[in-house]
HTML snippet that shows the backbone in 3Dmol.js (N, CA, C, O; Angstrom):
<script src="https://3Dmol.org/build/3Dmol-min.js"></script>
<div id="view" style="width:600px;height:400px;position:relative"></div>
<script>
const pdb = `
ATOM      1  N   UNK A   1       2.292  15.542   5.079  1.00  0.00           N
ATOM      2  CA  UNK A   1       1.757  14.211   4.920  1.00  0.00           C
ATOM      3  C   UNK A   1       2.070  13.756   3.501  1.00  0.00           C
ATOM      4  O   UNK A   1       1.878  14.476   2.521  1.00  0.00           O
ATOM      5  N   UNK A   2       2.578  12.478   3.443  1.00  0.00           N
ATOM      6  CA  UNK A   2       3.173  11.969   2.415  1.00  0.00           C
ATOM      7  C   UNK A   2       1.845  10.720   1.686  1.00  0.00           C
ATOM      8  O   UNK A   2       1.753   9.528   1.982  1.00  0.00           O
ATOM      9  N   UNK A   3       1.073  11.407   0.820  1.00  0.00           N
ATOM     10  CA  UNK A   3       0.081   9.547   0.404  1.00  0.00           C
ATOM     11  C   UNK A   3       0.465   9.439  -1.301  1.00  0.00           C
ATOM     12  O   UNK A   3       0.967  10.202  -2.126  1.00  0.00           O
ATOM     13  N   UNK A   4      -0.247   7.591  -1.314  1.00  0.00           N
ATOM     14  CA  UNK A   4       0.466   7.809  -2.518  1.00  0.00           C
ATOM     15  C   UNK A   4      -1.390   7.170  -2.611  1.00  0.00           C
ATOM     16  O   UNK A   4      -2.063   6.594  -1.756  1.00  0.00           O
ATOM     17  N   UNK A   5      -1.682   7.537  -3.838  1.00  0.00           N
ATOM     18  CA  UNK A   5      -3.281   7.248  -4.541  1.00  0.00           C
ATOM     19  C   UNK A   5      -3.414   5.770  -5.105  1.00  0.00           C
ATOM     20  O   UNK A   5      -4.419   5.437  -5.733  1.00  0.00           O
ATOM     21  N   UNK A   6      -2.228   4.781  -4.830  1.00  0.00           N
ATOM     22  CA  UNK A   6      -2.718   3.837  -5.721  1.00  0.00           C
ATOM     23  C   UNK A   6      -1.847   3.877  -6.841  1.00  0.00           C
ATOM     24  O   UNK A   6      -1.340   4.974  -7.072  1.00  0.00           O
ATOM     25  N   UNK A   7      -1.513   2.782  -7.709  1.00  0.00           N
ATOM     26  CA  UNK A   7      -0.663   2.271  -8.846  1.00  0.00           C
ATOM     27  C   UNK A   7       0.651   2.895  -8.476  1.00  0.00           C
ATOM     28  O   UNK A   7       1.229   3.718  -9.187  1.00  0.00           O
ATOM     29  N   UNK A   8       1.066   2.473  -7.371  1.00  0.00           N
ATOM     30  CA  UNK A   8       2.747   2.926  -7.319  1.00  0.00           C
ATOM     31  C   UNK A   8       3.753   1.961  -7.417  1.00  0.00           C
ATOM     32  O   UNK A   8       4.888   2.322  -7.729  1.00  0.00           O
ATOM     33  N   UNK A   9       3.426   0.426  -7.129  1.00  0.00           N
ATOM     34  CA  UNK A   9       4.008  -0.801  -7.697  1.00  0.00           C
ATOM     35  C   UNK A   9       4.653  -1.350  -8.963  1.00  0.00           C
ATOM     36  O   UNK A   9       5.562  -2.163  -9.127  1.00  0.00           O
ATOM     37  N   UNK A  10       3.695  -0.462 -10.035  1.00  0.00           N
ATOM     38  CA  UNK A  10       3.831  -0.914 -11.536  1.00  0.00           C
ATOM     39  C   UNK A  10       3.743   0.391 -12.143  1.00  0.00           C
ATOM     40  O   UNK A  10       3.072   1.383 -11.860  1.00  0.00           O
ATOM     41  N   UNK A  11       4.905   0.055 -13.393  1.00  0.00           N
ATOM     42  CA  UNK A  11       4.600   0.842 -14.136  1.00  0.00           C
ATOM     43  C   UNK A  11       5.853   1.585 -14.887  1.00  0.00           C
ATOM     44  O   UNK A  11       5.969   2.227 -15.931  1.00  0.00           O
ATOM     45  N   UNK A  12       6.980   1.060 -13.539  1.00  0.00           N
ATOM     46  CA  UNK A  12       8.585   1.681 -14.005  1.00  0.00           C
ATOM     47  C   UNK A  12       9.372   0.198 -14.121  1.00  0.00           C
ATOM     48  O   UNK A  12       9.112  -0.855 -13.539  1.00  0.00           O
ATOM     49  N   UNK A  13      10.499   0.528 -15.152  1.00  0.00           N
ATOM     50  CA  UNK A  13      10.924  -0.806 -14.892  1.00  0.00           C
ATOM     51  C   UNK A  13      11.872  -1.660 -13.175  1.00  0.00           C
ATOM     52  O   UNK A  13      12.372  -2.770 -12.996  1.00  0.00           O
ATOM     53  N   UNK A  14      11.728  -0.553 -12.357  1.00  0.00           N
ATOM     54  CA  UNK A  14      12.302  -0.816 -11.202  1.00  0.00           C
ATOM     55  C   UNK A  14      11.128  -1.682 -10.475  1.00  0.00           C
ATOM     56  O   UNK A  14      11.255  -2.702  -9.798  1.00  0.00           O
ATOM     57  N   UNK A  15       9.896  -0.934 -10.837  1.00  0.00           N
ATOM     58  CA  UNK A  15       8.769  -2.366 -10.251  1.00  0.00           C
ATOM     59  C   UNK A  15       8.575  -3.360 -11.041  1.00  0.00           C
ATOM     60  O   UNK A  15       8.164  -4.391 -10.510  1.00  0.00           O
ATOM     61  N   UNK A  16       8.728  -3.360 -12.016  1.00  0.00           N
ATOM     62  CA  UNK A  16       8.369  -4.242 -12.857  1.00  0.00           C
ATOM     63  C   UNK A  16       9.458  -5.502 -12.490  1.00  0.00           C
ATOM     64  O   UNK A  16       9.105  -6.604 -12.070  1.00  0.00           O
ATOM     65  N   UNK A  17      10.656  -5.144 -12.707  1.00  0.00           N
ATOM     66  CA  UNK A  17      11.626  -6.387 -12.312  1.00  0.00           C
ATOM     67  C   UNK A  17      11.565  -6.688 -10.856  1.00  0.00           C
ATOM     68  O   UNK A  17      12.163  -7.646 -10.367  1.00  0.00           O
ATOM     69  N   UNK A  18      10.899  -5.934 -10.232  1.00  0.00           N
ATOM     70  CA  UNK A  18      11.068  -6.677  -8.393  1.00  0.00           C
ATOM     71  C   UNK A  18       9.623  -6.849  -8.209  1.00  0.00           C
ATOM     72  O   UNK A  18       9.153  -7.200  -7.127  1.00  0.00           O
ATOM     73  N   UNK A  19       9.209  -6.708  -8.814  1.00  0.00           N
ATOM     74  CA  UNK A  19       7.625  -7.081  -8.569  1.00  0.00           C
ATOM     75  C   UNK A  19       6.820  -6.231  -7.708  1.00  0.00           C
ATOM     76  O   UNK A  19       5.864  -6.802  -7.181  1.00  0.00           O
ATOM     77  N   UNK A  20       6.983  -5.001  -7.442  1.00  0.00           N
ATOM     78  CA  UNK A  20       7.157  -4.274  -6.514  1.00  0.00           C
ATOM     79  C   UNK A  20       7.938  -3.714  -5.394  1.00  0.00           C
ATOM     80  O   UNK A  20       7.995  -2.695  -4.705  1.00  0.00           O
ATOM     81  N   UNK A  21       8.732  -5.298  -5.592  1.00  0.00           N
ATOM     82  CA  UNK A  21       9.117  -4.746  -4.173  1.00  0.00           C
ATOM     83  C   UNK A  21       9.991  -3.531  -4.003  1.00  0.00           C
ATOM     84  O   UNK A  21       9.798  -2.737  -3.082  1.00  0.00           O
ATOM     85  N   UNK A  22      11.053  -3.373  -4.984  1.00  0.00           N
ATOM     86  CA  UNK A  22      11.974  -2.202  -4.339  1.00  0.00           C
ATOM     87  C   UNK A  22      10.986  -0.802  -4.151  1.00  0.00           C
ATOM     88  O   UNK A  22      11.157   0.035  -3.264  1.00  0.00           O
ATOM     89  N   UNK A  23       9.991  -0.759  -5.124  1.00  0.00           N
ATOM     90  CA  UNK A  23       8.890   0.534  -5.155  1.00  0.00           C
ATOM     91  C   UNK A  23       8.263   0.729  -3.750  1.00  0.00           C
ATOM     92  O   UNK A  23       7.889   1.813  -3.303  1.00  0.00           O
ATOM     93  N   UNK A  24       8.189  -0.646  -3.018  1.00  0.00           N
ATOM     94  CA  UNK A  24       7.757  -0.506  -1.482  1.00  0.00           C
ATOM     95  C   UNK A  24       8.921  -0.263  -0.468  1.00  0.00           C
ATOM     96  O   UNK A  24       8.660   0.004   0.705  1.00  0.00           O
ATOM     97  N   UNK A  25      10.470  -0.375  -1.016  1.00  0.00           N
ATOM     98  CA  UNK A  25      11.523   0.150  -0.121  1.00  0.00           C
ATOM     99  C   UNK A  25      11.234   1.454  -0.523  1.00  0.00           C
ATOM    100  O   UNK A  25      10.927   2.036   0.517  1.00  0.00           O
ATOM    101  N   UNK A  26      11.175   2.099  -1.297  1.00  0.00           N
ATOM    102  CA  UNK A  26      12.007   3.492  -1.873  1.00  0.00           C
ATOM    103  C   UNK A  26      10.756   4.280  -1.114  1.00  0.00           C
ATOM    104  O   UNK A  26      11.043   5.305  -0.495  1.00  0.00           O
ATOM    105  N   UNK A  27       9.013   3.712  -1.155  1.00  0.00           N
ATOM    106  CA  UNK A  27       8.255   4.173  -0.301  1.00  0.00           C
ATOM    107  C   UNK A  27       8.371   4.356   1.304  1.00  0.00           C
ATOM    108  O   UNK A  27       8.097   5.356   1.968  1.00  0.00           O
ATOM    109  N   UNK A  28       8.738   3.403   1.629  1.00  0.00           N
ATOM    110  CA  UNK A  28       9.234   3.579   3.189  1.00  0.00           C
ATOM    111  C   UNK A  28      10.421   4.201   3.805  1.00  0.00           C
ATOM    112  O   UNK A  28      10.509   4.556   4.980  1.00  0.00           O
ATOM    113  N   UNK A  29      11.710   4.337   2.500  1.00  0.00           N
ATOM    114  CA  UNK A  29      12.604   4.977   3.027  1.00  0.00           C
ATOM    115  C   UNK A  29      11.648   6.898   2.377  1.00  0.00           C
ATOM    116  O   UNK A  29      11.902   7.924   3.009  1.00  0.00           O
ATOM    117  N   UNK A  30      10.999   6.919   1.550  1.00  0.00           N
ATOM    118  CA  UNK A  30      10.445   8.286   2.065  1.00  0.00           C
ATOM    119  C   UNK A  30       9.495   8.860   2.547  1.00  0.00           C
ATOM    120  O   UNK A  30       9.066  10.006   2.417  1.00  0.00           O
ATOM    121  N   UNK A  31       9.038   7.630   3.372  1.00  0.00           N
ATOM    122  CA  UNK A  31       8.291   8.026   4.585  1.00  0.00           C
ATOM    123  C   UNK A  31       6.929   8.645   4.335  1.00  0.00           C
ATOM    124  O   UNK A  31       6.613   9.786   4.673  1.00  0.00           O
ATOM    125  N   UNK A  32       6.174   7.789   3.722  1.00  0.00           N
ATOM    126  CA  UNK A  32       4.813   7.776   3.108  1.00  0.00           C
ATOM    127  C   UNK A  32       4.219   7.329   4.413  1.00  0.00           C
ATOM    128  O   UNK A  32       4.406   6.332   5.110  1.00  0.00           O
ATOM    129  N   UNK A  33       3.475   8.338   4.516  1.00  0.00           N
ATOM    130  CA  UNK A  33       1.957   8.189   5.634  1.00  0.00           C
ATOM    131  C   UNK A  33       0.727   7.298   5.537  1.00  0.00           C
ATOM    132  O   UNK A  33       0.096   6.648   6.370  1.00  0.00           O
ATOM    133  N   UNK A  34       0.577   7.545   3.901  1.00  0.00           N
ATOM    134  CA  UNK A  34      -0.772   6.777   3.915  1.00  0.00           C
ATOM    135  C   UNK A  34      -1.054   6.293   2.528  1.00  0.00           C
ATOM    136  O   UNK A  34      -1.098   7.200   1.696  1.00  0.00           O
ATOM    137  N   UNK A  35      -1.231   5.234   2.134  1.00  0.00           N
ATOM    138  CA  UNK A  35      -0.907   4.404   0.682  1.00  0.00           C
ATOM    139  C   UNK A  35      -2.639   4.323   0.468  1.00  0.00           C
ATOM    140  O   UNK A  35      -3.360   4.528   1.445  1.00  0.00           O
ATOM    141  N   UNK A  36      -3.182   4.035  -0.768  1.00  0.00           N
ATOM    142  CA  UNK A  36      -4.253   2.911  -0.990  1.00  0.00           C
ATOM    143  C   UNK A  36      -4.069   2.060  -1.755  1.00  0.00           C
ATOM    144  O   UNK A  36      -2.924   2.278  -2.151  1.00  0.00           O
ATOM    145  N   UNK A  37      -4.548   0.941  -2.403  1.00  0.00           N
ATOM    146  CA  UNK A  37      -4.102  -0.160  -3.719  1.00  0.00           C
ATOM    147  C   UNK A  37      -4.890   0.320  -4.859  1.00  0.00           C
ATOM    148  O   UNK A  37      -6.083   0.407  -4.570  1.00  0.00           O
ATOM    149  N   UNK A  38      -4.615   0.649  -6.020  1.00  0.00           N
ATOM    150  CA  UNK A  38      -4.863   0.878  -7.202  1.00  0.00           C
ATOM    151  C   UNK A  38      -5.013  -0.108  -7.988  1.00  0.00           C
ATOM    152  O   UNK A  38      -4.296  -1.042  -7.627  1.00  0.00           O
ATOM    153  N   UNK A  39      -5.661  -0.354  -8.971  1.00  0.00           N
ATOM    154  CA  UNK A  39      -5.621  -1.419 -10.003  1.00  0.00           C
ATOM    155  C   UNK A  39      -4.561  -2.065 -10.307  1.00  0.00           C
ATOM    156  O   UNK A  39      -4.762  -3.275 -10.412  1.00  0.00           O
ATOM    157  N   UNK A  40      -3.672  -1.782 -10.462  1.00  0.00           N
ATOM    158  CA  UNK A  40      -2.059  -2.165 -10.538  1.00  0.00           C
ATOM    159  C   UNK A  40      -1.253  -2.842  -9.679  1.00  0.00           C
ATOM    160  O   UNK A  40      -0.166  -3.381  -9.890  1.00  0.00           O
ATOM    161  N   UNK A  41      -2.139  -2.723  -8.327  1.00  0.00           N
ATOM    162  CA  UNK A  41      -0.554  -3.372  -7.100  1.00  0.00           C
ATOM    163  C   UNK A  41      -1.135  -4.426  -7.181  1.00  0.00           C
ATOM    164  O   UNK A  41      -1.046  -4.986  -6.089  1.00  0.00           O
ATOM    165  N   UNK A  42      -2.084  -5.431  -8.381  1.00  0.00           N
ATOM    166  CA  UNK A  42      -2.771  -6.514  -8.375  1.00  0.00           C
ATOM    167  C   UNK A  42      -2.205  -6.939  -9.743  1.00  0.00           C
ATOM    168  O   UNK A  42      -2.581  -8.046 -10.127  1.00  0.00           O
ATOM    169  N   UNK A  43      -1.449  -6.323 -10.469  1.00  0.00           N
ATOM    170  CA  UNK A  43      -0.579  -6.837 -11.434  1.00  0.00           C
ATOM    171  C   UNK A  43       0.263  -8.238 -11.076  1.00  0.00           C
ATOM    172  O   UNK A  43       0.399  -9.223 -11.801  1.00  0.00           O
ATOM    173  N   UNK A  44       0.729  -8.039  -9.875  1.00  0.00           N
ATOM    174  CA  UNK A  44       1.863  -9.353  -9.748  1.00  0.00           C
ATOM    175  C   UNK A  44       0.939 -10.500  -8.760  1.00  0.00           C
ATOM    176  O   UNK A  44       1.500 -11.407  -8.147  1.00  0.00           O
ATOM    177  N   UNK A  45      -0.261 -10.321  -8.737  1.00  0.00           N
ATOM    178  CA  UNK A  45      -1.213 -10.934  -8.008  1.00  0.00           C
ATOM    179  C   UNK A  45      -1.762 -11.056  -6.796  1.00  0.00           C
ATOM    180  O   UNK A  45      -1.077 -10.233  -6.188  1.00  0.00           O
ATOM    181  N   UNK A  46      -2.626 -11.562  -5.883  1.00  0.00           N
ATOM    182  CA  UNK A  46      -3.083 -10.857  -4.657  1.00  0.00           C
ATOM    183  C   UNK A  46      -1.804 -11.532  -3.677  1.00  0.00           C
ATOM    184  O   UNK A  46      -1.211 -10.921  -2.788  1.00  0.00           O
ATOM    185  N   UNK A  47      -1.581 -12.844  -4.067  1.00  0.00           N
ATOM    186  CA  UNK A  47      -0.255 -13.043  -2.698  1.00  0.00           C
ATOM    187  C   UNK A  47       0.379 -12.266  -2.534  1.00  0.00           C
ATOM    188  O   UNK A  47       0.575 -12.053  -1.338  1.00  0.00           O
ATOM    189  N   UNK A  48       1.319 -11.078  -3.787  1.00  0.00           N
ATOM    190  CA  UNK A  48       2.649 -10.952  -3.848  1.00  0.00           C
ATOM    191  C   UNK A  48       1.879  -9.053  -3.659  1.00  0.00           C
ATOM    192  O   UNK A  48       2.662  -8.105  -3.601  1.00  0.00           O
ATOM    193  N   UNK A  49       0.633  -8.871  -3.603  1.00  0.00           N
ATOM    194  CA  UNK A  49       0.085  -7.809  -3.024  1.00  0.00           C
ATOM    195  C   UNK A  49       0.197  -7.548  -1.291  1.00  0.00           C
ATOM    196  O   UNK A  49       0.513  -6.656  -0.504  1.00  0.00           O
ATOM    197  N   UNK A  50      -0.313  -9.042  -1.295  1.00  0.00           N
ATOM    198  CA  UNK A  50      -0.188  -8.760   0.206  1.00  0.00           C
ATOM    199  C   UNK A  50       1.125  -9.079   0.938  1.00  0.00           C
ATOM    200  O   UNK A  50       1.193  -9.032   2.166  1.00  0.00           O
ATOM    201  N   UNK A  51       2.032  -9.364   0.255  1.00  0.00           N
ATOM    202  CA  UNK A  51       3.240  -9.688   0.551  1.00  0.00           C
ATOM    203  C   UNK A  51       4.197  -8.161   0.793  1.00  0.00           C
ATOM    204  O   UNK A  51       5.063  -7.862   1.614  1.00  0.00           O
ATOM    205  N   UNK A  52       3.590  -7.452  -0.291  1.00  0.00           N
ATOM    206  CA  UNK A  52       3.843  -6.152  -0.238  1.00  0.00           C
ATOM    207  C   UNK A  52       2.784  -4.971   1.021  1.00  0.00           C
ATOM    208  O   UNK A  52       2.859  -3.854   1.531  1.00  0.00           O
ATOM    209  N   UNK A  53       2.399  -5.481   1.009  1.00  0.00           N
ATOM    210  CA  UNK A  53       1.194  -4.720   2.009  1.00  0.00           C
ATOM    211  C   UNK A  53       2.123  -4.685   3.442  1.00  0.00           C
ATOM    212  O   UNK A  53       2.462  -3.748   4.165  1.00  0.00           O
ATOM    213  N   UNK A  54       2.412  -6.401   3.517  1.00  0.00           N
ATOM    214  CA  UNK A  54       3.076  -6.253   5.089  1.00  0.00           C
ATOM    215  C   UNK A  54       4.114  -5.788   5.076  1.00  0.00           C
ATOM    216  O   UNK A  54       4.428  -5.287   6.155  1.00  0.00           O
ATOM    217  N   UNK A  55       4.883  -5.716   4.251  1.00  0.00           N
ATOM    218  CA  UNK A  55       5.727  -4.599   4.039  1.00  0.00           C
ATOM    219  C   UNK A  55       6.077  -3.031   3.917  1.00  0.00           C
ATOM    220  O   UNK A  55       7.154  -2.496   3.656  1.00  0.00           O
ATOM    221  N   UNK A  56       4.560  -2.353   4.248  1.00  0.00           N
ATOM    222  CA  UNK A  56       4.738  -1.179   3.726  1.00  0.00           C
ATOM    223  C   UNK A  56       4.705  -0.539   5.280  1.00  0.00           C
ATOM    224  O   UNK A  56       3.669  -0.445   5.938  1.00  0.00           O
ATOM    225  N   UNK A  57       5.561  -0.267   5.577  1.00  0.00           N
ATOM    226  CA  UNK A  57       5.567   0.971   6.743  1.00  0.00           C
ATOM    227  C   UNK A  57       4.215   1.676   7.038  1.00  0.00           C
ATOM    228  O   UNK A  57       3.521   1.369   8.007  1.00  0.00           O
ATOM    229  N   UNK A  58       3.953   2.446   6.322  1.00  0.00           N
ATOM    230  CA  UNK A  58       2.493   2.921   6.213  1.00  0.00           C
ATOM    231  C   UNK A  58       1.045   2.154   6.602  1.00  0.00           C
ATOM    232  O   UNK A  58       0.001   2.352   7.225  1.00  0.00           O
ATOM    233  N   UNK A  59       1.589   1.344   5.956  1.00  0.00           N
ATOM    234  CA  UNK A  59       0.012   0.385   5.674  1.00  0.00           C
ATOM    235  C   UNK A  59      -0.524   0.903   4.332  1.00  0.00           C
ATOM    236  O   UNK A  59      -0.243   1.910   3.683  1.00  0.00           O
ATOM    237  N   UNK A  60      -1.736  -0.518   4.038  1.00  0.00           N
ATOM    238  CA  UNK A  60      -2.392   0.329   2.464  1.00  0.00           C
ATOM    239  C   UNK A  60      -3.801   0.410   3.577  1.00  0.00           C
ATOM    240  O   UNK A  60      -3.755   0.029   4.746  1.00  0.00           O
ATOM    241  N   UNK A  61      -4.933   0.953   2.945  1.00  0.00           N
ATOM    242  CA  UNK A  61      -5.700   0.825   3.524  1.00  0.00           C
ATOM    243  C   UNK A  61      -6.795   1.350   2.724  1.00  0.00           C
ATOM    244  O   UNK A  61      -6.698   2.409   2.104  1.00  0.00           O
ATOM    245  N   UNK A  62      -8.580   0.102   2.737  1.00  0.00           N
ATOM    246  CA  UNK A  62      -8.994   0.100   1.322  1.00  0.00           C
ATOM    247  C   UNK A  62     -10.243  -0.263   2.375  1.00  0.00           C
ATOM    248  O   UNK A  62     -10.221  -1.138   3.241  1.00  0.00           O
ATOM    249  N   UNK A  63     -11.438   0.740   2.028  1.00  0.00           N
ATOM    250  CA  UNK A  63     -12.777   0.224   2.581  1.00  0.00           C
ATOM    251  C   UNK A  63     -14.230  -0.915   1.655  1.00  0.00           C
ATOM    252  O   UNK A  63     -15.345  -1.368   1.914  1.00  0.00           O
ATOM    253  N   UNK A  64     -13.072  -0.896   0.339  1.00  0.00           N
ATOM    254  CA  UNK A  64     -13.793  -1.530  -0.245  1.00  0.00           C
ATOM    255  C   UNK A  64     -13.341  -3.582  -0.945  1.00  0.00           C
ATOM    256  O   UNK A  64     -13.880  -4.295  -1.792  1.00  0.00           O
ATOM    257  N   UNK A  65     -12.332  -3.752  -0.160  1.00  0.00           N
ATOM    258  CA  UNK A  65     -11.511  -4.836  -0.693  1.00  0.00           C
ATOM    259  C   UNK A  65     -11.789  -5.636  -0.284  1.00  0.00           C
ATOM    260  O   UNK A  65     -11.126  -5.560   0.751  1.00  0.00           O
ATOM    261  N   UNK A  66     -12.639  -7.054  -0.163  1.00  0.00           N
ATOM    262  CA  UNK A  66     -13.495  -7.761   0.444  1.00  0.00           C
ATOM    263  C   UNK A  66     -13.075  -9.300  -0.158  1.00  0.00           C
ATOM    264  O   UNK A  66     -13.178  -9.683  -1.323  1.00  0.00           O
ATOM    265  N   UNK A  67     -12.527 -10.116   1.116  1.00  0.00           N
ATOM    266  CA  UNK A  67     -12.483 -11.163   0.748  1.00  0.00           C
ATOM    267  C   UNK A  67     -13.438 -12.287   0.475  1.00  0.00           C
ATOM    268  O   UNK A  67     -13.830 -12.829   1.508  1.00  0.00           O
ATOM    269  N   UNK A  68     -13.888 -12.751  -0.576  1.00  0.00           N
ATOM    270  CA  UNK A  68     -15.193 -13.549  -1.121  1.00  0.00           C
ATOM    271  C   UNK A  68     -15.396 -14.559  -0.097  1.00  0.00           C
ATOM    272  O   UNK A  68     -16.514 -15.010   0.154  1.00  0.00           O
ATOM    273  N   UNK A  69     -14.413 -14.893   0.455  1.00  0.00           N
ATOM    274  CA  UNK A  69     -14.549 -16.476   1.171  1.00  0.00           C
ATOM    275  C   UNK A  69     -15.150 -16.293   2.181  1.00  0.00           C
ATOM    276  O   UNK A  69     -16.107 -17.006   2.483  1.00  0.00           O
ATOM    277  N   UNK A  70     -14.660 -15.142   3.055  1.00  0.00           N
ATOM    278  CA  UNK A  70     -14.737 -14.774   4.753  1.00  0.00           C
ATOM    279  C   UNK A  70     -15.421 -13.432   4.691  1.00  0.00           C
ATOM    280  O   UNK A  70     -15.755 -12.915   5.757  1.00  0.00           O
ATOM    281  N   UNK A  71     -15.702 -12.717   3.371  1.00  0.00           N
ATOM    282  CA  UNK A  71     -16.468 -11.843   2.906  1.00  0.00           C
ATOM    283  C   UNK A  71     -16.430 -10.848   4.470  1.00  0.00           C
ATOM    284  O   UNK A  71     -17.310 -10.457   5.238  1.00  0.00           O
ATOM    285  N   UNK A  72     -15.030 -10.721   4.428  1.00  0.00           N
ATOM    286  CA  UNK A  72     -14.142  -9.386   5.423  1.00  0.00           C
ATOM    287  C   UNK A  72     -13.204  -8.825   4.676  1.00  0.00           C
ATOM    288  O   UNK A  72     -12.459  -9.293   3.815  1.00  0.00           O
ATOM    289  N   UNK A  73     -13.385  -7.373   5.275  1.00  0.00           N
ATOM    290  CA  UNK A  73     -12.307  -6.569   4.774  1.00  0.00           C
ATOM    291  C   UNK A  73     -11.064  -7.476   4.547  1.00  0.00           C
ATOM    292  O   UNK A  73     -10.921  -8.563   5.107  1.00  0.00           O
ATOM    293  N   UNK A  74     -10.142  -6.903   3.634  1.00  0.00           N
ATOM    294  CA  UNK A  74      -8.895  -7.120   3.542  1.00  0.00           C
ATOM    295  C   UNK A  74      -7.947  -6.506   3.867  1.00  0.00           C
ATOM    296  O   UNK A  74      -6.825  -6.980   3.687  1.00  0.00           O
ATOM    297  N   UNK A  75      -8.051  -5.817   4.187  1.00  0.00           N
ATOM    298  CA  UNK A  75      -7.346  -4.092   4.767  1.00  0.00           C
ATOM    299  C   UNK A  75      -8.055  -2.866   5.527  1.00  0.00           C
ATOM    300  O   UNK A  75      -8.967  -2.161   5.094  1.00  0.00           O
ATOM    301  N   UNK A  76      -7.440  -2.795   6.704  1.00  0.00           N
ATOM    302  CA  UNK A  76      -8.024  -1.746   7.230  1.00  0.00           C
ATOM    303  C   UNK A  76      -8.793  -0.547   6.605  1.00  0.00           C
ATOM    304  O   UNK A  76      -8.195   0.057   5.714  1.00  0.00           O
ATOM    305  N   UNK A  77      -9.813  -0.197   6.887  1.00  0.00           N
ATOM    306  CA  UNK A  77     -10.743   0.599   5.967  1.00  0.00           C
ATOM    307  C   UNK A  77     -10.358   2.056   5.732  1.00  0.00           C
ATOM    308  O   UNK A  77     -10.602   2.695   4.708  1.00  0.00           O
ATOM    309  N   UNK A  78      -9.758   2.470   6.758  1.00  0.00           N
ATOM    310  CA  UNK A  78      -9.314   3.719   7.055  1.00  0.00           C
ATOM    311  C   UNK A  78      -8.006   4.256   8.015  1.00  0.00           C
ATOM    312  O   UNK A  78      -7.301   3.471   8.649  1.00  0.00           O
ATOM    313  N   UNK A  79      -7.894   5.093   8.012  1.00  0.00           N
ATOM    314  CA  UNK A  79      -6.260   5.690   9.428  1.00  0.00           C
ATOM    315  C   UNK A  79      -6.361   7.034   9.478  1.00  0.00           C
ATOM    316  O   UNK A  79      -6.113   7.776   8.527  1.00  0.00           O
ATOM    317  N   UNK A  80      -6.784   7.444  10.761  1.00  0.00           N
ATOM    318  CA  UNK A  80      -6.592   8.709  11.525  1.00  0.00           C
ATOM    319  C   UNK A  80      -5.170   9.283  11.561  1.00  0.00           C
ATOM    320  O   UNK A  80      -4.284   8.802  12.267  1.00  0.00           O
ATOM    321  N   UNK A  81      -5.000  10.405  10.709  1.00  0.00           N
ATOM    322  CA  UNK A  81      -3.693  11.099  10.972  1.00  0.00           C
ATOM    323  C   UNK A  81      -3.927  12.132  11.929  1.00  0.00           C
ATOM    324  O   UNK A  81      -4.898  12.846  11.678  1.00  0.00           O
ATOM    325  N   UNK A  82      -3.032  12.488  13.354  1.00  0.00           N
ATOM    326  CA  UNK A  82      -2.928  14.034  13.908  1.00  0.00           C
ATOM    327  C   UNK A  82      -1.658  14.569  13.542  1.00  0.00           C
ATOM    328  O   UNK A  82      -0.491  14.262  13.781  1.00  0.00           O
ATOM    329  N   UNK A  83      -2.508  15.886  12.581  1.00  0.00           N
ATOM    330  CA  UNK A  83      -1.439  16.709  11.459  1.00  0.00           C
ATOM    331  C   UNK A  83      -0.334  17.729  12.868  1.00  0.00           C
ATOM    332  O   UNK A  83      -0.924  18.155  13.860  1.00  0.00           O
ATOM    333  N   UNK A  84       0.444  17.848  12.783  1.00  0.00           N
ATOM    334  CA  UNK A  84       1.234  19.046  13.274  1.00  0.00           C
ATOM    335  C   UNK A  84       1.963  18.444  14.598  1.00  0.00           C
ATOM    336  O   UNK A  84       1.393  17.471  15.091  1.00  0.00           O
ATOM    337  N   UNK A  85       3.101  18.879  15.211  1.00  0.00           N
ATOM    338  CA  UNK A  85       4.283  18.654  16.107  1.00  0.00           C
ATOM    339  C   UNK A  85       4.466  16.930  15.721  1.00  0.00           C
ATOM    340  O   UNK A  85       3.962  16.163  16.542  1.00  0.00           O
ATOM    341  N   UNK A  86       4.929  16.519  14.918  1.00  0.00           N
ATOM    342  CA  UNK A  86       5.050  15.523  14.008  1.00  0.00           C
ATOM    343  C   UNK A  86       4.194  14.277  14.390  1.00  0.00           C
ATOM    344  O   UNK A  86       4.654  13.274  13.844  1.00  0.00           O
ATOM    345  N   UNK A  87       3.450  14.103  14.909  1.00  0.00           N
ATOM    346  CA  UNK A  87       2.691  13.162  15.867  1.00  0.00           C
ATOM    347  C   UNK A  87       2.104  11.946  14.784  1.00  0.00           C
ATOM    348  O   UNK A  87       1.226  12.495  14.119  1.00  0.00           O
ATOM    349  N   UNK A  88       2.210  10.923  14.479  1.00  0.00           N
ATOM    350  CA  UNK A  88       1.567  10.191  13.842  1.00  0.00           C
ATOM    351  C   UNK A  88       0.739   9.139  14.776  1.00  0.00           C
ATOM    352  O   UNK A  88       1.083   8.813  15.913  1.00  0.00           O
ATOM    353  N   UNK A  89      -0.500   8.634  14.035  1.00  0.00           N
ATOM    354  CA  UNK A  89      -1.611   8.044  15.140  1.00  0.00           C
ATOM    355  C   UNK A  89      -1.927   6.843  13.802  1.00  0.00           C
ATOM    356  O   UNK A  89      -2.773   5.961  13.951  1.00  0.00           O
TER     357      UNK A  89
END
`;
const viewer = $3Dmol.createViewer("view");
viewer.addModel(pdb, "pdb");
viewer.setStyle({}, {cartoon: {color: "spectrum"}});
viewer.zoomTo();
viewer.render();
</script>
């Protein structure tokens, strides 16, 4: 199982000049299971967060990210992995 903890957007100059984005190819071409958002993937702001979100193969997924307006999650809270004969759920 491949996760990444958060702040993987920012921080190299390869995210920095794409705004993330190539950091969310190079994640999906290695096949990351399970992401969360860190303080950082809010560097280039919440559009270009969630712009990246629908982009991530994986999904991010955050039980605490709450939109003020509609005061609902913003991201799925959680994701069930079944570990072994490669099975992803």
């Amino acid at each position: 199982m491949l996760v990444d903890a958060g702040d993987a957007v920012q921080g190299t100059p390869l995210g920095k000049l794409s705004n993330g984005e190539s950091i969310v190819s190079i994640m999906n071409a290695a096949g990351y299971d399970f992401a969360i958002p860190g303080n950082h993937e809010f560097d280039y702001g919440m559009e270009q967060f969630l712009k990246l979100a629908s982009r991530m193969k994986c999904g991010y997924y955050c039980a605490n990210l709450i939109d003020i307006k509609t005061r609902k999650l913003v991201l799925p809270p959680y994701k069930i992995l079944a570990l072994g004969n490669n099975r992803r759920h």
